[in-house]
C-alpha positions in Angstrom: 18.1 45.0 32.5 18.5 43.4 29.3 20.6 46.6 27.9 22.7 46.8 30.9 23.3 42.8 30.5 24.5 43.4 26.3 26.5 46.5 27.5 28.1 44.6 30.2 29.2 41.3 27.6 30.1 43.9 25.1 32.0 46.0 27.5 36.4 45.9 27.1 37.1 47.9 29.5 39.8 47.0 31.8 40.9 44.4 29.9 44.0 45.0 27.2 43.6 43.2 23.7 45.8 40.9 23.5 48.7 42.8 21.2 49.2 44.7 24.2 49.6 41.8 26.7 53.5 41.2 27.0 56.0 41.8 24.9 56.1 38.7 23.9 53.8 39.6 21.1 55.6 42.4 19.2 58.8 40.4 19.7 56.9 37.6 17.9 54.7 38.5 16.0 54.2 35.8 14.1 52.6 33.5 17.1 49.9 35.4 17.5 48.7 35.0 13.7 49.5 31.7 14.3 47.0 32.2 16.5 44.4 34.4 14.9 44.8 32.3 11.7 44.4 28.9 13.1 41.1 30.3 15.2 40.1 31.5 12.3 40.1 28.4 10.0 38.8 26.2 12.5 35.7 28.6 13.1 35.3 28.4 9.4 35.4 24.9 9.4 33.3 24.2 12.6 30.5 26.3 10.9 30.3 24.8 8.0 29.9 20.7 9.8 27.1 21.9 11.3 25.5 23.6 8.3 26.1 20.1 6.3 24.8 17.7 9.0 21.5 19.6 9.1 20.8 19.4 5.2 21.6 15.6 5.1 19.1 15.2 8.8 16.1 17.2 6.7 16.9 15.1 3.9 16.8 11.8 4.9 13.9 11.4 7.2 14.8 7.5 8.1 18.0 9.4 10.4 18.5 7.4 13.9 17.7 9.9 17.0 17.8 13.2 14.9 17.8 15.3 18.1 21.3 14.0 18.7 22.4 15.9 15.6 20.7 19.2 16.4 22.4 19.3 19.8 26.0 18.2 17.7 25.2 21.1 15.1 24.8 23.6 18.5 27.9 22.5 20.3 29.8 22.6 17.3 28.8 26.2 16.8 29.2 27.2 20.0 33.0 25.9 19.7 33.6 27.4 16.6 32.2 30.6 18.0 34.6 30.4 21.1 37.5 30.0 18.5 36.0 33.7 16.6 36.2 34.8 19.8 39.7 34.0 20.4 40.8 35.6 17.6 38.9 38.8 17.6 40.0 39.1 21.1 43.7 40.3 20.1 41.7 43.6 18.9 38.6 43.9 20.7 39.0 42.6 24.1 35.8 41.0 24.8 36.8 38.8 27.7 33.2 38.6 28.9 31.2 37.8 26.2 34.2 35.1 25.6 33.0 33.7 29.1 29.8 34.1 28.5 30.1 31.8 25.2 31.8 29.6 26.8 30.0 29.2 29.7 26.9 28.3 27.1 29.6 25.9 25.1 30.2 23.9 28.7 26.0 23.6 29.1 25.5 22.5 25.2 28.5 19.9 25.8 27.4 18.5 29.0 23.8 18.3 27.5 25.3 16.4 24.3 27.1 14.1 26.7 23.8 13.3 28.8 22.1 12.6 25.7 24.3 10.3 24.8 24.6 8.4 27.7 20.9 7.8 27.6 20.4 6.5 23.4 24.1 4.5 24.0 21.9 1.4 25.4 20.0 1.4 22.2 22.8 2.7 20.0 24.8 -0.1 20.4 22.1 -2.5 19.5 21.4 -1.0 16.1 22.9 -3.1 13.2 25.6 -2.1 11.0 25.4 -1.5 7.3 27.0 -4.7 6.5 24.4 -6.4 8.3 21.8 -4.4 6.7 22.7 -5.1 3.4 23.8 -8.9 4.3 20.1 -9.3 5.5 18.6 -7.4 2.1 20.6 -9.4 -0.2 18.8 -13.2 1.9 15.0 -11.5 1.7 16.0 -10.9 -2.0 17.5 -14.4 -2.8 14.1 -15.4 -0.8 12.2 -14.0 -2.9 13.6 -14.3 -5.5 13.6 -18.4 -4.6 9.6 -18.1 -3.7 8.9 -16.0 -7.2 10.6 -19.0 -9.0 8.9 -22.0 -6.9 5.0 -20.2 -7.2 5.9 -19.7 -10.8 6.5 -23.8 -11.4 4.0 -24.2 -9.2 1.6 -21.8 -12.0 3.0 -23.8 -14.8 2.5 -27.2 -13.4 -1.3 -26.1 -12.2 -2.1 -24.7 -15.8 -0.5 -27.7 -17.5 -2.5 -29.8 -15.6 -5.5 -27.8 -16.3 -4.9 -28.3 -20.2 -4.2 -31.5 -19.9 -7.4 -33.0 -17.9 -9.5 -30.6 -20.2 -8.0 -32.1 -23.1 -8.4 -35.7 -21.5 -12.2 -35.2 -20.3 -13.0 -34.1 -24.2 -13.3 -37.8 -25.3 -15.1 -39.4 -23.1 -17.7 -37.0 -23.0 -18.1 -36.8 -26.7 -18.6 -40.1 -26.3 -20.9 -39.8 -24.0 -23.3 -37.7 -26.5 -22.6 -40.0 -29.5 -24.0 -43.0 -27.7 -27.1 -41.1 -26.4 -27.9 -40.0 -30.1 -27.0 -43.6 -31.0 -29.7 -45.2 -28.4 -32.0 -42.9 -29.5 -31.6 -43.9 -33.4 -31.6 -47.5 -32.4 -35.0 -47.3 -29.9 -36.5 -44.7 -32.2 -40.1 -44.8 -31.6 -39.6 -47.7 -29.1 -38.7 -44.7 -26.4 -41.0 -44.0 -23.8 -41.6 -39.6 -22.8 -39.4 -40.5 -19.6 -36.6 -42.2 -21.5 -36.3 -39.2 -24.1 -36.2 -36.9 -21.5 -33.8 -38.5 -19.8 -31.5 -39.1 -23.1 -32.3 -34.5 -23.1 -31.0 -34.4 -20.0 -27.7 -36.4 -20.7 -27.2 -34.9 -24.0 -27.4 -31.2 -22.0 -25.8 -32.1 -19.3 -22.9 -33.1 -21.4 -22.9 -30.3 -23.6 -22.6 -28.0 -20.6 -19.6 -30.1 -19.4 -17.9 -29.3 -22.9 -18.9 -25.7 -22.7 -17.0 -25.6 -19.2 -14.2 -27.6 -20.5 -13.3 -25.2 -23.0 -13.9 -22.2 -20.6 -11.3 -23.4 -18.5 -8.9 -24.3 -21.6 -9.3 -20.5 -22.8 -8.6 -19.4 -19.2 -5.5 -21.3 -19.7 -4.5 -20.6 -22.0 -5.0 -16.7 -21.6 -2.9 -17.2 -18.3 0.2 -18.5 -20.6 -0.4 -16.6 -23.4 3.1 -14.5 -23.9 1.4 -11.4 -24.5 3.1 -9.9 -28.4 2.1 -5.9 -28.4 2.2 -3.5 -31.4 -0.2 -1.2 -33.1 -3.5 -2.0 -33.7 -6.5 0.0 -34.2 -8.6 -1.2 -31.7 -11.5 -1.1 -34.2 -10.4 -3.5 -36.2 -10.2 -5.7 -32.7 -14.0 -5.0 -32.5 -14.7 -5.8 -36.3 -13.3 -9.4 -35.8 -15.4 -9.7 -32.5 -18.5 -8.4 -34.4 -18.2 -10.9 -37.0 -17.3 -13.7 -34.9 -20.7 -12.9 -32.7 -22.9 -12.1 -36.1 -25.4 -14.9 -35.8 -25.8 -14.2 -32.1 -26.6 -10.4 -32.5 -28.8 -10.7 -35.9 -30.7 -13.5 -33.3 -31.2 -10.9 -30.5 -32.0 -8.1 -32.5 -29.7 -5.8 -30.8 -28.6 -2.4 -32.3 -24.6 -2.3 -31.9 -23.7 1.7 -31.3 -19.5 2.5 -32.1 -17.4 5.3 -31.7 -14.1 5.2 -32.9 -11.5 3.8 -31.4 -7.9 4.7 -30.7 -4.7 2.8 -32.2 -3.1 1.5 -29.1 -0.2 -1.1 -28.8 -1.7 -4.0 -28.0 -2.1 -7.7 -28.2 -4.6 -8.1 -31.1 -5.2 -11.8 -30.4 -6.1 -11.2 -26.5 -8.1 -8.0 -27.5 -10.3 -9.8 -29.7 -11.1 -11.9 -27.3 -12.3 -9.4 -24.6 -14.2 -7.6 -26.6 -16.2 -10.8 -27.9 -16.4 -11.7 -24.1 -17.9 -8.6 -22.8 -20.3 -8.1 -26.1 -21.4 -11.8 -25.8 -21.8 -11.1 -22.0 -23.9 -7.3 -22.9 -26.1 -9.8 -25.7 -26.6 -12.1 -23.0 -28.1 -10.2 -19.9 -30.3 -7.3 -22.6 -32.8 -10.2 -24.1 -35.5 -7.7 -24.9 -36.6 -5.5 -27.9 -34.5 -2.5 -27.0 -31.8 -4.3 -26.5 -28.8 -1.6 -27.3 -24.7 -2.2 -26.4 -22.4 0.8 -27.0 -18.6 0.3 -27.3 -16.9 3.4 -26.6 -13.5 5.3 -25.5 -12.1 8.2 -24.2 -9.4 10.1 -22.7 -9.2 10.2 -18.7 -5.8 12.1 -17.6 -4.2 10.9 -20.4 -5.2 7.3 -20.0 -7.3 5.5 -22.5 -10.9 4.3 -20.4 -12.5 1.8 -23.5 -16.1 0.9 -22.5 -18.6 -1.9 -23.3 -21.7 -0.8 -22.4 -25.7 -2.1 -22.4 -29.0 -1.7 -21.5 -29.5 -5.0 -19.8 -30.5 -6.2 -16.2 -27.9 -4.8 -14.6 -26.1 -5.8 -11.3 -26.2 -5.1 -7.7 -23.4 -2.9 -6.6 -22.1 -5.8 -4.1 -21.9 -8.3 -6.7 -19.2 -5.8 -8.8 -15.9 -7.5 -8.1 -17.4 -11.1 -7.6 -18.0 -11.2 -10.8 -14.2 -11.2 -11.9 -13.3 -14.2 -10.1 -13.6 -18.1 -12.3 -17.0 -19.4 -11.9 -19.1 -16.4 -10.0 -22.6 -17.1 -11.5 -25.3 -14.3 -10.4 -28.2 -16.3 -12.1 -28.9 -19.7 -12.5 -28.4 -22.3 -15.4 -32.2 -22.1 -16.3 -32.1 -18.3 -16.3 -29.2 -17.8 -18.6 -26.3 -19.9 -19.7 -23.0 -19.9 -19.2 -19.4 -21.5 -17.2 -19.0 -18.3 -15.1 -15.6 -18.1 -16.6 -15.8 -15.3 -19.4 -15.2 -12.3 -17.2 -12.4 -14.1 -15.4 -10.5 -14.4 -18.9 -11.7 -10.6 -19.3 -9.6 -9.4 -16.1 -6.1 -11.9 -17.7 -6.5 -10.5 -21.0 -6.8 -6.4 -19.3 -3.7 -7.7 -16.6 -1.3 -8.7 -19.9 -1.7 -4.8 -20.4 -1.0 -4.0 -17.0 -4.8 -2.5 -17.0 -7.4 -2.9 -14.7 -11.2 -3.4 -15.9 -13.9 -2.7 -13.6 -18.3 -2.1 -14.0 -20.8 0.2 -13.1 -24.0 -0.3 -12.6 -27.8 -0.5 -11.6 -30.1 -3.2 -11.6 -32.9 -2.9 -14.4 -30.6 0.2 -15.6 -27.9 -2.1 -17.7 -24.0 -1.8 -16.8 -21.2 -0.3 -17.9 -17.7 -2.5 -18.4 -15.1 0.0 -18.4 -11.1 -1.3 -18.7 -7.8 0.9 -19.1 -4.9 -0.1 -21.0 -1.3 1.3 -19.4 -0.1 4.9 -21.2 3.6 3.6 -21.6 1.8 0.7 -24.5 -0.2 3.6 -26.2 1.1 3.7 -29.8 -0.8 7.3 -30.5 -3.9 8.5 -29.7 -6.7 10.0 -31.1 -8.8 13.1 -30.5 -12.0 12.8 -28.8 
């Protein structure tokens, strides 16, 4: 059936190619390459529409109704085929298979048509590029407007912050002189209960300070206009070594190094994480064995520096908590502290568009691990 069918569209007999219908044609020959050339060039061009609408629909997936342009690409093909047709018809009448053709070109068209009849509705609503960008360019002023209001609104919170911590100094040194005064003037006239209380002040105070100038270092870490250049990052550790040498000849820990790469980097801020997180490893391994390593190393090209100790440890849910200002996990009588020195930790990684995260396991010690960005390395160094 299906050979019978081909030889049938295929089939020219009784029909005469078109040279031979009238005389017309050999009079004037020129009309009918008029003919053939025009079918020609507009089968040319109605294959090659098609062929460029369906590399720019598989290019750009966010295309409104796709399946409209697939059934465009088939009726232009099938009308560009109908126009071969034409033209091969003054040699090789194939007056069927012309019918045939077209007879699929009316189905394609009237499906094209039905199609768009039904997305018109919908169509119609969508907005025009104009619009589009019209609306981009008010969400960007937006934003742009919001940025600069939560930005004042940053700098007015922070200067506040320096200023009330500045302001709260004085009377609280105050506060400590005239407790030490009383005492010298009562001396031996103080009763248990009073010098007790006169501790209590005098601590209570102090701690107030200690907070103060937490929150003046967390200030100033969130307006610090981050300089980067070169620097060995063991000379970073050096300087927070020495600054913390009382504290660790005190605890007896053993301080293990590796060395370091030369990264580009704010010295100033980097000093002051690493004294964080070592005075933070000191702090939770108060015991004999105490040991904090301070390591790096290479992760997919990205530089992973590591503080790390053999200390209490934490419990796996309390591992992002412990970023935010004042998280305490323990107590003041347990161990001291403003809750404050991790948060300053997470500004000083977020200059250097890092991130700095811990591992660990309670009575197993932790691990502080932070990553600087590769565009700010200045070189590296082999593991």
């Amino acid at each position: 059936m299906t050979t019978a069918l081909s030889f049938w569209v295929f089939d020219a007999d009784g029909f005469p190619a078109r040279w031979h219908c009238g005389s017309g044609w050999s009079d004037e020959p020129y009309v009918g390459w008029m003919h053939v050339i025009s079918d020609v060039v507009t089968w040319t061009a109605y294959l090659a529409i098609p062929v460029m609408l369906t590399l720019f629909v598989r290019k750009r997936n966010d295309v409104v109704f796709p399946k409209i342009f697939w059934l465009f690409c088939a009726f232009i093909v099938s009308c560009g085929t109908v126009h071969l047709i034409e033209a091969i018809i003054f040699w090789w009448p194939v007056y069927r298979l012309s019918a045939v053709i077209k007879v699929f070109t009316a189905l394609v068209s009237f499906a094209t048509a039905i199609a768009m009849i039904r997305i018109l509705p919908v169509a119609v609503t969508l907005p025009g590029l104009a619009a589009v960008n019209k609306q981009l360019k008010r969400e960007i002023q937006t934003r742009k407007e919001t940025e600069a209001e939560l930005a004042k609104m940053n700098q007015d919170l922070e200067s506040f912050v320096s200023i009330a911590s500045h302001d709260l100094q004085e009377p609280l040194r105050n506060i400590i002189s005239y407790a030490d005064l009383l005492k010298q003037d009562l001396g031996d006239n103080l009763s248990t209960d009073a010098h007790q209380d006169l501790a209590f002040i005098t601590s209570a105070t102090g701690r107030m300070q200690r907070l103060i100038n937490d929150l003046l270092t967390f200030s100033r870490t969130s307006r610090h206009d981050a300089t980067f250049c070169p620097t060995p990052l063991d000379e970073c550790v050096n300087e927070a070594l020495e600054i913390l040498h009382q504290r660790i000849q005190d605890s007896n820990c053993t301080i293990e190094r590796t060395p370091l790469p030369e990264l580009a980097v704010d010295a100033t801020l980097l000093v002051q994480l690493y004294q964080n997180l070592i005075s933070n490893a000191i702090k939770f391994t108060d015991h004999e064995n105490s040991v904090i390593q301070i390591t790096a190393k290479q992760v997919d090209g990205v530089w992973v520096m590591s503080v790390c100790d053999n200390g209490i440890g934490i419990k796996e849910e309390f591992a992002e908590q412990i970023f935010s200002p004042f998280k305490r996990l323990h107590g003041m009588s347990e161990y001291e502290g403003t809750g404050i020195g991790l948060a300053i930790c997470q500004k000083v990684v977020e200059h250097h568009d890092g991130r700095i995260w811990v591992t660990s396991q309670p009575g197993k010690g932790s691990q502080f691990h932070f990553t600087l960005t590769p565009d700010l390395s200045a070189s590296t160094t082999d593991e």
